[in-house]
C-alpha positions as a Markdown table, in Angstrom:
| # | Residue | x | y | z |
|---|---|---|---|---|
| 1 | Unk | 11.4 | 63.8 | -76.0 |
| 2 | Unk | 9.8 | 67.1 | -75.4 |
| 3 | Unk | 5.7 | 67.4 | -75.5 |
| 4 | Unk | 3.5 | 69.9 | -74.3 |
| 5 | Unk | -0.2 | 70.4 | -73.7 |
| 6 | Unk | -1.7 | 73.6 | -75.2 |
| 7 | Unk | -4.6 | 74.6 | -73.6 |
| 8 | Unk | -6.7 | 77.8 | -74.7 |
| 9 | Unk | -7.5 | 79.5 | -71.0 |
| 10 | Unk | -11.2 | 80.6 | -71.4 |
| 11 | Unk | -12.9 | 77.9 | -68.9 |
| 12 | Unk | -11.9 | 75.1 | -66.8 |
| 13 | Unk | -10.5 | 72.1 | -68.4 |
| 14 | Unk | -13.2 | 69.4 | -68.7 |
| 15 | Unk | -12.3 | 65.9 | -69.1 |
| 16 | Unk | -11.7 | 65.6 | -72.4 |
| 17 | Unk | -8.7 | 67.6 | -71.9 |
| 18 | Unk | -7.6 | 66.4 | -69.2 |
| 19 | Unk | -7.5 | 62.6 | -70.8 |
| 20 | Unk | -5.8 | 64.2 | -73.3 |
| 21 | Unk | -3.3 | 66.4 | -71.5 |
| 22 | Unk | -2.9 | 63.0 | -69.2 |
| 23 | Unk | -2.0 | 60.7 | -72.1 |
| 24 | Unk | 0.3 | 63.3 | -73.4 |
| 25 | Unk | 2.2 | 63.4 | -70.0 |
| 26 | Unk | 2.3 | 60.2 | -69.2 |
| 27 | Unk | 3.7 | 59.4 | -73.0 |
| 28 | Unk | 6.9 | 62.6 | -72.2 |
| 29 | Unk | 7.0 | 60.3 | -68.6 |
| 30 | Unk | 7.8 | 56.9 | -70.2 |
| 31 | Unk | 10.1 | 58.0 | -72.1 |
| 32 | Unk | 12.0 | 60.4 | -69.5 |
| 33 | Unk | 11.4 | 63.5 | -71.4 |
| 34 | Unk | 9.7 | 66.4 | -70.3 |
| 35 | Unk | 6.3 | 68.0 | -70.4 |
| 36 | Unk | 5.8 | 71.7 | -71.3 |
| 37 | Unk | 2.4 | 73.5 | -71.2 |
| 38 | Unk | 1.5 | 76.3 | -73.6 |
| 39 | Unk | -1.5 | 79.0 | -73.5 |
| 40 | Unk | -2.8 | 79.2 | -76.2 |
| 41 | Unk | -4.1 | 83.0 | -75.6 |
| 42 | Unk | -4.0 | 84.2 | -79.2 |
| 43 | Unk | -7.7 | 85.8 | -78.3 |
| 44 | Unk | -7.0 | 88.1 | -75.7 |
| 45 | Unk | -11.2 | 88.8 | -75.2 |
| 46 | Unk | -12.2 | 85.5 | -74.1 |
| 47 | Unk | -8.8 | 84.1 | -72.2 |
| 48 | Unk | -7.8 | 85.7 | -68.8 |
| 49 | Unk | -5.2 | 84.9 | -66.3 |
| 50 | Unk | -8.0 | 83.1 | -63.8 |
| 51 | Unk | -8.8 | 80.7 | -66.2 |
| 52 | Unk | -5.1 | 80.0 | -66.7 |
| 53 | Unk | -4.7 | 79.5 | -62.6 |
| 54 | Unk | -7.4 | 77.6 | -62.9 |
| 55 | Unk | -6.3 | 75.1 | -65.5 |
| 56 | Unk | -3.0 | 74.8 | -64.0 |
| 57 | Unk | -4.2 | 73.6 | -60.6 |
| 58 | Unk | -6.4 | 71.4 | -62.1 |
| 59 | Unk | -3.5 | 69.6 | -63.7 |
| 60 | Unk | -1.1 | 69.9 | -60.4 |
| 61 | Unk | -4.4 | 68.3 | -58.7 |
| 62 | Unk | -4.4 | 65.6 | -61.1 |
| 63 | Unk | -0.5 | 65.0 | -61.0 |
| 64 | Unk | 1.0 | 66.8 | -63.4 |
| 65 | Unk | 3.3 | 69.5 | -63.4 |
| 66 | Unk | 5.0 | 71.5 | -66.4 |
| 67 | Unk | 8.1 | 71.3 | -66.9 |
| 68 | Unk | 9.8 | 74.8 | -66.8 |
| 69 | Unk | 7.6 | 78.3 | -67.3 |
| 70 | Unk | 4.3 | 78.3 | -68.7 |
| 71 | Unk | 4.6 | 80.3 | -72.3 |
| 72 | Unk | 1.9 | 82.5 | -73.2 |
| 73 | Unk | 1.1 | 83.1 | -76.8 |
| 74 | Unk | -0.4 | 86.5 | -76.3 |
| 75 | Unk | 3.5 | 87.5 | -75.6 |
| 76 | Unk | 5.0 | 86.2 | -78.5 |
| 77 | Unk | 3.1 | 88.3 | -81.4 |
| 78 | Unk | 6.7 | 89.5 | -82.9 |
| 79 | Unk | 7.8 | 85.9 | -83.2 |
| 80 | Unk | 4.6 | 85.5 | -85.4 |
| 81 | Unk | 5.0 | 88.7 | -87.0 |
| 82 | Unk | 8.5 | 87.0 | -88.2 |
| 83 | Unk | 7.6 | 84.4 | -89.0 |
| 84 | Unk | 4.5 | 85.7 | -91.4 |
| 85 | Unk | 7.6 | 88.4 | -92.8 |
| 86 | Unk | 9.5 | 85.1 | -94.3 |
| 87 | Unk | 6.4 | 83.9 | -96.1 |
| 88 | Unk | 5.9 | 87.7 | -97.9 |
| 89 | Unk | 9.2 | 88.0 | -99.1 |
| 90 | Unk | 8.2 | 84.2 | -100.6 |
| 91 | Unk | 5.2 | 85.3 | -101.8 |
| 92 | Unk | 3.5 | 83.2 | -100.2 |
| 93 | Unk | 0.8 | 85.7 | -98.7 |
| 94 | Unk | -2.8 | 87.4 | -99.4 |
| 95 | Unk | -4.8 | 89.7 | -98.2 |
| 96 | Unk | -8.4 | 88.6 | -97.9 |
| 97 | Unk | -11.5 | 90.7 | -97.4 |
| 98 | Unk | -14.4 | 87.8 | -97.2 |
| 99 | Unk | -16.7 | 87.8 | -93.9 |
| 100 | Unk | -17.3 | 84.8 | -92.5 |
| 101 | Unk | -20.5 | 84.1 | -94.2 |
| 102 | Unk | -18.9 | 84.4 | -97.5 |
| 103 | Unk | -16.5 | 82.0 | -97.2 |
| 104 | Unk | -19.2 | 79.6 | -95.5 |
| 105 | Unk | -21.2 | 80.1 | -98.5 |
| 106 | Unk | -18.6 | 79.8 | -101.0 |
| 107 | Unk | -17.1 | 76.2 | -99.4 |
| 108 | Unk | -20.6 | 75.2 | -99.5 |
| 109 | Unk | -21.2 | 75.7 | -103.7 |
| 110 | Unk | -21.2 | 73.0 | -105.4 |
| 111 | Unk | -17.5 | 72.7 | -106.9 |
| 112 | Unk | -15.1 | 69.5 | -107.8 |
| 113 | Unk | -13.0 | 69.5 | -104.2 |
| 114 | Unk | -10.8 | 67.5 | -103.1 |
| 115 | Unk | -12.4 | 64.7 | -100.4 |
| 116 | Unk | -8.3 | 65.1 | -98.6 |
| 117 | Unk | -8.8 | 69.3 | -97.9 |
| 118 | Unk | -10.3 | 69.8 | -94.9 |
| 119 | Unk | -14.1 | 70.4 | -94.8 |
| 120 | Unk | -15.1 | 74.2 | -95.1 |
| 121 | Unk | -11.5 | 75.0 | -96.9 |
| 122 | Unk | -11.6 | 78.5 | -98.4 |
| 123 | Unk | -11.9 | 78.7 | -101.8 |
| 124 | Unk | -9.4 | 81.1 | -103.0 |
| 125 | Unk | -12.1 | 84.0 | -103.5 |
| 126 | Unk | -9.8 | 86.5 | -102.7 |
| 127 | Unk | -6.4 | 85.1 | -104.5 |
| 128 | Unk | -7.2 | 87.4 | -107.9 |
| 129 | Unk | -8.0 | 90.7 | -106.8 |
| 130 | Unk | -6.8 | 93.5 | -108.5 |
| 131 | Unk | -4.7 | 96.6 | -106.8 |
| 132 | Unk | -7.9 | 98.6 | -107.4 |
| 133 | Unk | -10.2 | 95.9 | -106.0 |
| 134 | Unk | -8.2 | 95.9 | -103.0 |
| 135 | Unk | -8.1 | 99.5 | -102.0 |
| 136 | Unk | -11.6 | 99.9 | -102.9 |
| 137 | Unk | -12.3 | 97.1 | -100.0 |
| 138 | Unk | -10.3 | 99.1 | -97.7 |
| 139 | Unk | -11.6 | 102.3 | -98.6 |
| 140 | Unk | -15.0 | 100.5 | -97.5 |
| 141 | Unk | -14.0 | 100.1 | -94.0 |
| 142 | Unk | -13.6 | 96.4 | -94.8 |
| 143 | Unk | -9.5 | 95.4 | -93.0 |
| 144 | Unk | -8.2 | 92.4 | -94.9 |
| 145 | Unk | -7.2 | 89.0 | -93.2 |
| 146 | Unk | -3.4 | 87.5 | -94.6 |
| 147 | Unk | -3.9 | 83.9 | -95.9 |
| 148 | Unk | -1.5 | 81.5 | -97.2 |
| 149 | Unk | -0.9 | 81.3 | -100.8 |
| 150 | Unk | -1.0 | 77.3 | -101.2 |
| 151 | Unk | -0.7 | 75.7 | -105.2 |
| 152 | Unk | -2.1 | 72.1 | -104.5 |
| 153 | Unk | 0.1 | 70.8 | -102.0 |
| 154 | Unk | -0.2 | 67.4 | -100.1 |
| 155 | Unk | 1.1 | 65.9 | -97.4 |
| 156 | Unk | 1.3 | 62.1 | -95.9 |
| 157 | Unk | 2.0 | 62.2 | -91.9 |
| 158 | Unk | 2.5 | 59.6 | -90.1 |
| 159 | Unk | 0.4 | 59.3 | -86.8 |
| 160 | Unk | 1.8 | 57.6 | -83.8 |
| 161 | Unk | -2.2 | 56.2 | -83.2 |
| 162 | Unk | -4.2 | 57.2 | -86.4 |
| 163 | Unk | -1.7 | 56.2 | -88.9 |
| 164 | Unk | -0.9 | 57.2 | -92.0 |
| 165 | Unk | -3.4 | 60.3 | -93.0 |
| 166 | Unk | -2.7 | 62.1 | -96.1 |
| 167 | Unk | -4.0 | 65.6 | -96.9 |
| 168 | Unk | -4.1 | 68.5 | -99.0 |
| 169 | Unk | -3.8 | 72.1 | -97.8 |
| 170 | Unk | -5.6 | 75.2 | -99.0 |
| 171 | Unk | -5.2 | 78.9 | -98.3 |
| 172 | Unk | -5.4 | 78.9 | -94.2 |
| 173 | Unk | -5.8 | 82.3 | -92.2 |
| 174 | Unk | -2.4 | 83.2 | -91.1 |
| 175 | Unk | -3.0 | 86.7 | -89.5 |
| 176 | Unk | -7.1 | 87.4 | -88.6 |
| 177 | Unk | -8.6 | 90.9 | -90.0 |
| 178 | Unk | -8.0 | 92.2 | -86.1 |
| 179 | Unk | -4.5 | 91.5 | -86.3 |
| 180 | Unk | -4.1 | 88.6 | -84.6 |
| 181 | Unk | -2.0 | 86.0 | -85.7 |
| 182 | Unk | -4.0 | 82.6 | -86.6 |
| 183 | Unk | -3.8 | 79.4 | -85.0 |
| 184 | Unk | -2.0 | 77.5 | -87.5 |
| 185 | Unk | 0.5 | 79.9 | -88.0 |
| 186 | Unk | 1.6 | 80.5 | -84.1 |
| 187 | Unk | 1.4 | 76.5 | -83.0 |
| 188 | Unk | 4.0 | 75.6 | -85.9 |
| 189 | Unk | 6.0 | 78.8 | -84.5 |
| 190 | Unk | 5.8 | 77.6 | -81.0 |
| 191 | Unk | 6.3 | 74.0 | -81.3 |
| 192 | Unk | 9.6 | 75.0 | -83.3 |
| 193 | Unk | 10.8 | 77.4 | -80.9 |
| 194 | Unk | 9.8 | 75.5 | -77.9 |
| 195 | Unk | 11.8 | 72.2 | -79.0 |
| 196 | Unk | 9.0 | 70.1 | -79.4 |
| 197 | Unk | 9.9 | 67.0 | -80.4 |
| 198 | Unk | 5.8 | 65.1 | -80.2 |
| 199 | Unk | 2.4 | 66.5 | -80.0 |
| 200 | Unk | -0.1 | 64.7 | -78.5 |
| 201 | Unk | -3.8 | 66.1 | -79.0 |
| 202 | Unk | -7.1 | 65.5 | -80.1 |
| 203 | Unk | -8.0 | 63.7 | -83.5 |
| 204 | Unk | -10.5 | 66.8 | -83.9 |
| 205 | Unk | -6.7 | 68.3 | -85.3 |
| 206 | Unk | -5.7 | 65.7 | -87.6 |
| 207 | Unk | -6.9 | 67.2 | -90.7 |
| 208 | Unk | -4.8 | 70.3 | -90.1 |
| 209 | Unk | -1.8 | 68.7 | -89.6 |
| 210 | Unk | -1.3 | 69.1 | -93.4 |
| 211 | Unk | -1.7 | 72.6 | -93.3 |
| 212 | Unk | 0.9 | 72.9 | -90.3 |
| 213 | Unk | 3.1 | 70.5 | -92.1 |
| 214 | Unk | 3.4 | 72.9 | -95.0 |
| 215 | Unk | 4.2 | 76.1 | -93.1 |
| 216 | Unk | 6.9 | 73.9 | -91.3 |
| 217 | Unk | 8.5 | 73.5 | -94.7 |
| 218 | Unk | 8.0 | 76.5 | -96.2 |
| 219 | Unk | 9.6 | 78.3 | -92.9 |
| 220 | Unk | 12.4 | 75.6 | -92.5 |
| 221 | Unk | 11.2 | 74.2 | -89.3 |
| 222 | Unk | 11.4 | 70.6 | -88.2 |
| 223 | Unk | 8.5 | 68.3 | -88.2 |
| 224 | Unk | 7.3 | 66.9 | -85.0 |
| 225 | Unk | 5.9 | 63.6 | -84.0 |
| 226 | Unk | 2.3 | 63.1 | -84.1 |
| 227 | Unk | -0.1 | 61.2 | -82.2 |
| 228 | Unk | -3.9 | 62.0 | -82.6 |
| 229 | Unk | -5.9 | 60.7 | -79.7 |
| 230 | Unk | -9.8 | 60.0 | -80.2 |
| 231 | Unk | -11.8 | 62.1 | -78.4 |
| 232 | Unk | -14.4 | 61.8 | -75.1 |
| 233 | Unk | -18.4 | 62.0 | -76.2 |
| 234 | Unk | -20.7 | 63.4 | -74.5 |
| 235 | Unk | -24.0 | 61.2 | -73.5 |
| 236 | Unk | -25.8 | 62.5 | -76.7 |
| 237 | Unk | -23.1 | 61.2 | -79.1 |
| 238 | Unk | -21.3 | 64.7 | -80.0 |
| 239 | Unk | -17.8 | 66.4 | -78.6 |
| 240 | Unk | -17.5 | 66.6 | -74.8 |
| 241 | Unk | -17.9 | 70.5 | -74.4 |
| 242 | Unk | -18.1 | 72.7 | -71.4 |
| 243 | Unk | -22.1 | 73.5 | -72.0 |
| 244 | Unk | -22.9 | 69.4 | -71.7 |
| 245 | Unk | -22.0 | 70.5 | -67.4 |
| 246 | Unk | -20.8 | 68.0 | -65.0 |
| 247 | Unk | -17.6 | 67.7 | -66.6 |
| 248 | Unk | -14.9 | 69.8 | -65.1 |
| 249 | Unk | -13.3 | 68.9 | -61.8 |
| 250 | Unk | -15.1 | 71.2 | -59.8 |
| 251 | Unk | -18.4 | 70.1 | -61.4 |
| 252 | Unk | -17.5 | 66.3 | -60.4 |
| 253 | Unk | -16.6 | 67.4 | -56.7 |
| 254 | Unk | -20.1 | 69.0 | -56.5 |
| 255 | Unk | -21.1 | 65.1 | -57.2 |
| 256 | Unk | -19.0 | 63.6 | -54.7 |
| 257 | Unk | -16.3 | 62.6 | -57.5 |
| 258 | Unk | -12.8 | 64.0 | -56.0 |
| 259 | Unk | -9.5 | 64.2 | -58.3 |
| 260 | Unk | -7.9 | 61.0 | -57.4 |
| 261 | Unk | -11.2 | 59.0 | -58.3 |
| 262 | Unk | -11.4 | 61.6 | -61.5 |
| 263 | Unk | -7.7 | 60.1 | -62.4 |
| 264 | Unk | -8.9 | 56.4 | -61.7 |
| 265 | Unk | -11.8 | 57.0 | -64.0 |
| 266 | Unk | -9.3 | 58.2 | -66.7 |
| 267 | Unk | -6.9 | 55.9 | -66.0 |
| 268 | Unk | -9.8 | 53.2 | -66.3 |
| 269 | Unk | -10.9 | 54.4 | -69.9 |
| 270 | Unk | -7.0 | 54.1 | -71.2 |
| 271 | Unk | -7.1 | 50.6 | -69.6 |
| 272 | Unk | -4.5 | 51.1 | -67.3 |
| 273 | Unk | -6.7 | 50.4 | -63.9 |
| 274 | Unk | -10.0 | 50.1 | -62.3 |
| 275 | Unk | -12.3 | 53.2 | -61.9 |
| 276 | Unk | -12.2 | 52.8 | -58.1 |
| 277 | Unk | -8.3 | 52.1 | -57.6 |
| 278 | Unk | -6.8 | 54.2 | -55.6 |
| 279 | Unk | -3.4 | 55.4 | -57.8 |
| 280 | Unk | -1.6 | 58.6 | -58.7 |
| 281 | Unk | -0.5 | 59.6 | -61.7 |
| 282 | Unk | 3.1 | 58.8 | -61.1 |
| 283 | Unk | 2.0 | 54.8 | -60.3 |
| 284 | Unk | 0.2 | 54.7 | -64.2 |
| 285 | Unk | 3.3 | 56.1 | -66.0 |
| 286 | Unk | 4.8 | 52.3 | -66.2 |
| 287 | Unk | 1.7 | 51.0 | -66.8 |
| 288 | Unk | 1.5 | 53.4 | -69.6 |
| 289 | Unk | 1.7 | 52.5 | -73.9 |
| 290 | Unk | 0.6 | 54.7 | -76.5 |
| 291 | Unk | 0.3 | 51.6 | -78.5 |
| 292 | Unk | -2.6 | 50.2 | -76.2 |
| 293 | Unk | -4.6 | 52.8 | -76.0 |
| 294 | Unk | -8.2 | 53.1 | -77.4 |
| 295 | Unk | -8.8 | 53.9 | -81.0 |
| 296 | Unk | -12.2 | 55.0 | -80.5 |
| 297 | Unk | -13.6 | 57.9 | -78.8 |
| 298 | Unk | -14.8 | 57.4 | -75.0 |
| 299 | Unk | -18.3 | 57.6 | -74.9 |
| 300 | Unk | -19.3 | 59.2 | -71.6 |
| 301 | Unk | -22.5 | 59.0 | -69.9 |
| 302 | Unk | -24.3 | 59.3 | -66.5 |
| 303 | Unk | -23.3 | 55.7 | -65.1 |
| 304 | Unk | -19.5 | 56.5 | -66.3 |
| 305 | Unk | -19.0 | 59.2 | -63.4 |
């Protein structure tokens, strides 16, 4: 078994990834496999190498420890570049000259969809455009994005903790209009390269496993295991974030709340031990199964800290 946690360095992990990155080591521990971690530094504006130290001793803090060299996506654009290569000479890719907005406004018309593509899917504006049409864009100062030609494809996965999700895929971003290669497109790359064998992350991902699934098989990659892990809340209901505060290991230490009392807590709300035990990381991996585990999301509040 290989996993790995993929981080995107532009803040300090907050608890949500850290229960996430902890479930995912602890599952690679079990089973006597190993543990990679991954930056996910495709934006090269907002991630920097401090946040990256940063992460990473908040992991060793918490116990765990990559195993071998950190890999940075911002140093692998020419495996991307590849990769994106294969799919052209498939005819598989687009250019695209919609804003933002556009797109926002055109996956919000009223149209028949299908309930299985993920909310927000773009709407193939772009798919038809003539030669002419194209340079005439250009010649506007307007660079294209390359998306994905899709033609109705789904895909059933089966998810080590949500199950069986089925899902269609639609035109996904594989290179922004910057140049940057997309996230979609490098994480299939990466896994592939890297030997991934599971990936363990957020349920917030689930609906684009189809979408990865799809590049995998157009690009002749293998498939990994999933398992999609229900997220923390924040006290107000929505997605644990960095702006709710208090949630970061240096914002608990403020409160008193130091990293082996952090790792109780997390090991409390997997139901692996009490909030005030004193254990390390090492002593939960044989408490440790994926099947046991939570289904629902972990509400946090005030009194949970």
């Amino acid at each position: 078994m290989r996993g790995r946690f993929a981080p995107s360095p532009t803040g300090a992990l907050h608890l949500g990834n850290l229960r996430t990155a902890l479930i995912g080591w602890l599952q690679c521990r079990c089973a006597g496999g190993e543990w990679l971690v991954r930056m996910e530094d495709l934006d090269r504006v907002t991630s920097s190498a401090a946040h990256e130290t940063d992460q990473l001793e908040a992991l060793a803090v918490l116990g765990m420890r990559p195993d071998g060299e950190v890999v940075r996506q911002s140093e692998r654009f020419a495996l991307y570049d590849d990769a994106i290569a294969a799919l052209r000479w498939q005819g598989r890719v687009y250019e695209c000259f919609c804003t933002r907005r556009e797109i926002r406004e055109a996956a919000s018309a009223p149209h028949d969809a299908d309930p299985a593509v993920p909310e927000g899917a773009y709407p193939g504006t772009c798919r038809t455009l003539t030669t002419a049409q194209r340079e005439a864009w250009k010649a506007q100062g307007r660079p294209p994005a390359l998306r994905l030609l899709s033609d109705g494809e789904r895909f059933r996965i089966h998810d080590l903790v949500a199950g069986n999700y089925e899902g269609g895929v639609d035109d996904v971003v594989l290179q922004r209009n910057d140049g940057v290669p997309a996230y979609n497109l490098a994480v299939v790359v990466d896994d592939a390269l890297q030997g991934v064998t599971h990936v363990t992350r957020g349920d917030d991902l689930l609906s684009s496993t189809p979408r990865q699934r799809f590049l995998q098989v157009l690009l002749g990659l293998p498939q990994p295991v999933y398992a999609h892990v229900p997220l923390v809340l924040a006290p107000d209901g929505s997605r644990l974030a960095k702006r709710h505060g208090a949630v970061t290991l240096a914002d608990l230490a403020a409160r008193g709340i130091d990293a082996p009392q952090v790792l109780a807590r997390l090991g409390e709300s997997l139901g692996m031990c009490d909030r005030d035990e004193d254990v390390t990381a090492a002593e939960l991996v044989p408490r440790f199964d994926l099947a046991a585990i939570p289904r629902v999301a972990w509400s946090l509040s005030e009194a949970e800290l």
